[in-house]
N, C-alpha and C positions, 0 to 999 in steps of 0.2 A: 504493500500500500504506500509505500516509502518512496520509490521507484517514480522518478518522474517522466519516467519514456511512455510517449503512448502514439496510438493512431486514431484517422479517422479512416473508418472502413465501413461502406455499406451493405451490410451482413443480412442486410433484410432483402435486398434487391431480387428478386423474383419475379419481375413483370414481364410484356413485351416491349415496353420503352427503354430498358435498360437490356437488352437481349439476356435477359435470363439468367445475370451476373451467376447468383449462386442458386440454381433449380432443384439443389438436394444436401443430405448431410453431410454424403462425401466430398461435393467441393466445398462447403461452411469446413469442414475439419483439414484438406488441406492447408486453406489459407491460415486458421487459427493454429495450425501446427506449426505453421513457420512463422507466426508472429513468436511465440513461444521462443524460438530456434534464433530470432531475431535479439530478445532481451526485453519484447513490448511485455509492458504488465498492465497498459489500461487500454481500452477501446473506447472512442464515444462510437455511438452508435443512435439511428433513430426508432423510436418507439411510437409510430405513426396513426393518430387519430383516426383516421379511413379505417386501418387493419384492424384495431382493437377495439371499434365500437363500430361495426358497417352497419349497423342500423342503432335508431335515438335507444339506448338502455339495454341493448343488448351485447355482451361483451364477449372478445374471444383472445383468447392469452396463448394457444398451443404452439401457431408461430415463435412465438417471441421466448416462450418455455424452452425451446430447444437451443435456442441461439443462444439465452444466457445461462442455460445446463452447461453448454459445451464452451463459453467461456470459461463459468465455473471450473470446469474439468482440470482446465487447462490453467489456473490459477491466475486468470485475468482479469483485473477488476474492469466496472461501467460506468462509463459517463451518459447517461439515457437523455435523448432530446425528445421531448413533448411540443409535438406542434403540428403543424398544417391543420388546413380543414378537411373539414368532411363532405361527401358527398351530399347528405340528407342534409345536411346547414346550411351548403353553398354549393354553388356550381364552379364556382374559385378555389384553387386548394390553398394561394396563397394569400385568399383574404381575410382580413381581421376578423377575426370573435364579434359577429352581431350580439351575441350574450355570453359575456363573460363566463356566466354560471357553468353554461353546456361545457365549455371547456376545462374550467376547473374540475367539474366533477369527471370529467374524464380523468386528468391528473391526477388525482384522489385517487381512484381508482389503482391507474398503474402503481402511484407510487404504495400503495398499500399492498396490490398482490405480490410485487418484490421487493418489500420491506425488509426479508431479511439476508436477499440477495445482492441488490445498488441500493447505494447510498447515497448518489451525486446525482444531480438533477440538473438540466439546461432547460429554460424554459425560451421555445423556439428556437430560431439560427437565424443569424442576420437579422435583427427586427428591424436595424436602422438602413437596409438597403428595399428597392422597392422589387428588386427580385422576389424576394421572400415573405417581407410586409408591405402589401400594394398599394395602402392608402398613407403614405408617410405624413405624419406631425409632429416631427421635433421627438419623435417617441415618447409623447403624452398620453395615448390609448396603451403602448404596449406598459409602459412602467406601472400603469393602472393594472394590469394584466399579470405582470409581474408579482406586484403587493397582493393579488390574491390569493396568486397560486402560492407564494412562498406561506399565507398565514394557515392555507389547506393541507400544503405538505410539512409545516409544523406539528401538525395535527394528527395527522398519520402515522408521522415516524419522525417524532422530535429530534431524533440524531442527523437526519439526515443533513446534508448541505443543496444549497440550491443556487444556480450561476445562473447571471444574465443572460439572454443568449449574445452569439458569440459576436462581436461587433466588425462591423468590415470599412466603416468608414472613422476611425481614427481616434482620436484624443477630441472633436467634436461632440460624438456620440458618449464618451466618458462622463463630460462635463451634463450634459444633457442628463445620463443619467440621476448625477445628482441633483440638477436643478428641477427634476420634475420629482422631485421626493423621493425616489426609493433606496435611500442610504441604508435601510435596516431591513430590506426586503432584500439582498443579496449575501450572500456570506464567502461569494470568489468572484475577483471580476475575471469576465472572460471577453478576451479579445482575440480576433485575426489578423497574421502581419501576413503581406505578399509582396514581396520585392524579387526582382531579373539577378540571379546571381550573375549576370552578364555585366550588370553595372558595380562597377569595382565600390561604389558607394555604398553599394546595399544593406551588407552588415551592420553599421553604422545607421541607417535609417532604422532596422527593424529593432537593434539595441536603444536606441533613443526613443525609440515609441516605448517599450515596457519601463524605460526609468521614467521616462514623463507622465506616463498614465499615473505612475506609482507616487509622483510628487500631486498629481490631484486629486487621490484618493488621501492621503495624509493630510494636505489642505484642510479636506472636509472629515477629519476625524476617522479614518478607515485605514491607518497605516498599520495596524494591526493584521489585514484583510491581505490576501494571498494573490497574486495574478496564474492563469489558465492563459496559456495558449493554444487552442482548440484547434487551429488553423492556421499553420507553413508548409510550404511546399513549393515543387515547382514540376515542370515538366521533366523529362527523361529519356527525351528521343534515340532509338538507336541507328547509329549511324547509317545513311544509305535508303530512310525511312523516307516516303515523302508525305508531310503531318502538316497541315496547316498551323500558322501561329497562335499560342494566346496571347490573351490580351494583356500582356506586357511587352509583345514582341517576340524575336526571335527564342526558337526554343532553345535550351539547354539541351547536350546531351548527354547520352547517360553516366558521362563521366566527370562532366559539369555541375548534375544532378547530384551525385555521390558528394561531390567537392564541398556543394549547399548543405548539405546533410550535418556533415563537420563542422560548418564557420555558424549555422544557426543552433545547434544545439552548445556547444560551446562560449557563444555570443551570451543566449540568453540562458542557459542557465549560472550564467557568473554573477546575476543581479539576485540576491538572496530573497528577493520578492514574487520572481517567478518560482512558482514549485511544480509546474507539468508542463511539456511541451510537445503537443500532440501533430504528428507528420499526415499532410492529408495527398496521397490515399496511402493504404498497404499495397495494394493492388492492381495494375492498371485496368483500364474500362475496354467495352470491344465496343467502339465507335457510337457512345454515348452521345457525348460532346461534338464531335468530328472534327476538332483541332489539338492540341497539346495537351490539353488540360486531359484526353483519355490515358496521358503517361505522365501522369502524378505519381505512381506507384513504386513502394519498395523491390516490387516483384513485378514480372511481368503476368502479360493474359493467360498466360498459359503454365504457369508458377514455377516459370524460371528465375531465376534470383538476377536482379540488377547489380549491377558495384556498389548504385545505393543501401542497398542489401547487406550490404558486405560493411559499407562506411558506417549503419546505423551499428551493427553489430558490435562494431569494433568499439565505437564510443562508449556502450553503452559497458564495455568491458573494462576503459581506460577509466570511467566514474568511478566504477563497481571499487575500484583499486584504491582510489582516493579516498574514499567513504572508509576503510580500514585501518 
């Protein structure tokens, strides 16, 4: 639990828009086997409103039983995301909470059936981007959103902890959080850094974000309070590949990718205020996205191991040494 290595892997992904990432237990136990192999000890993962309530009060957990049985297994702990809509609420998956309530009580719910499985909680991902939350206000609806769900999952499982979701636009959305109230409705802030290991400045921007977030969280009496990195990464192209760009630009290859591995977990865990730093993906995507962003991944599609692979590993081994 100590251990502040983790991923973002989407272990639920069984649709046809995502071609069918993981469609059984054998590939879920692959991947989670080489996180293991890797040194990961946490996953976020989403806990998706659609799945666990497809109809108003009818709830179904077996999915999501199995995924975090075999985390369990495998002695990795969960960062669980609560979010999106639902069909039966909206025709939108990513619009706001027309009633709060439907959605907390959804909350309630998970976090009481894995009360004594997770313990961490993100409520949504991105609320300050309109990807995610489509009617943007300064994140005055979500912080409302926020204060509910953390005083429901008090409730449930007093020990647990509960993170913002995870912010993508910067030390704006930090501040915002506190100016719309919810200083005591979070107990981790949680932020995403994305920068081009291409740009020899990068390091230095994503290290100046978690000390600055950190100086306005102290400001406001929170310097007590821990930073989550839920979200780094970058592409991992292999050589010879012809991948369209993300949106930072030219891709990274896979050995550039590995490089990023080393300079952001290094970077950021040398600030005693960050305590987890989560690599998004484990895994790459099979033509998800259709440009870079499908080779986020530790591992490739087909769970050959990247040099990233190899770069997380070795960190997480040079820590391990430290800590002794």
């Amino acid at each position: 639990m100590n251990s502040p290595f983790g991923v973002l892997e989407f272990l639920h992904w069984n649709h046809s828009w995502n071609n069918y990432k993981y469609p059984d237990l054998q590939s879920l136990e692959r991947s989670v086997s080489l996180m293991k192999k890797a040194g990961i000890c946490w996953v976020r993962m989403d806990f998706l409103w659609q799945e666990i309530e497809p109809q108003q009060g009818k709830f179904e957990f077996a999915k999501y039983d199995r995924i975090v049985s075999l985390l369990e297994k495998h002695g990795i702990a969960i960062l669980g995301i609560l979010h999106y809509n639902t069909p039966w609420n909206s025709d939108v998956w990513n619009e706001t909470p027309k009633d709060n309530s439907l959605f907390v009580n959804y909350a309630s719910k998970v976090i009481r059936h894995y009360k004594s499985k997770v313990q961490y909680w993100e409520v949504w991902n991105e609320p300050d981007s309109s990807i995610y939350w489509n009617k943007q206000d300064g994140l005055k609806g979500y912080c409302q959103l926020l204060k509910e769900v953390y005083q429901a999952a008090k409730k449930e499982n007093p020990g647990c902890k509960v993170l913002n979701g995870g912010f993508a636009n910067g030390l704006l959305s930090v501040n915002r959080l506190y100016d719309n109230g919810a200083k005591d409705y979070f107990d981790i802030l949680n932020i995403h850094i994305f920068e081009s290991p291409l740009n020899e400045k990068s390091i230095k921007a994503v290290t100046a974000y978690a000390r600055l977030a950190y100086k306005v969280m102290s400001r406001n009496g929170d310097a007590h309070k821990k930073i989550w990195v839920t979200e780094i990464g970058c592409p991992g192209v292999r050589k010879g590949l012809d991948v369209d760009n993300w949106w930072m630009g030219k891709n990274p290859d896979e050995a550039e990718q590995a490089g990023w591995v080393q300079e952001v977990y290094g970077g950021l865990l040398a600030n005693e205020a960050v305590e987890r730093v989560f690599w998004a993906f484990f895994r790459d995507c099979n033509k998800h996205w259709g440009n870079g962003i499908d080779h986020f991944g530790l591992i490739r599609q087909d769970y050959s191991l990247k040099p990233s692979f190899h770069a997380y590993r070795k960190f997480v081994h040079t820590w391990k040494k430290k800590q002794k």
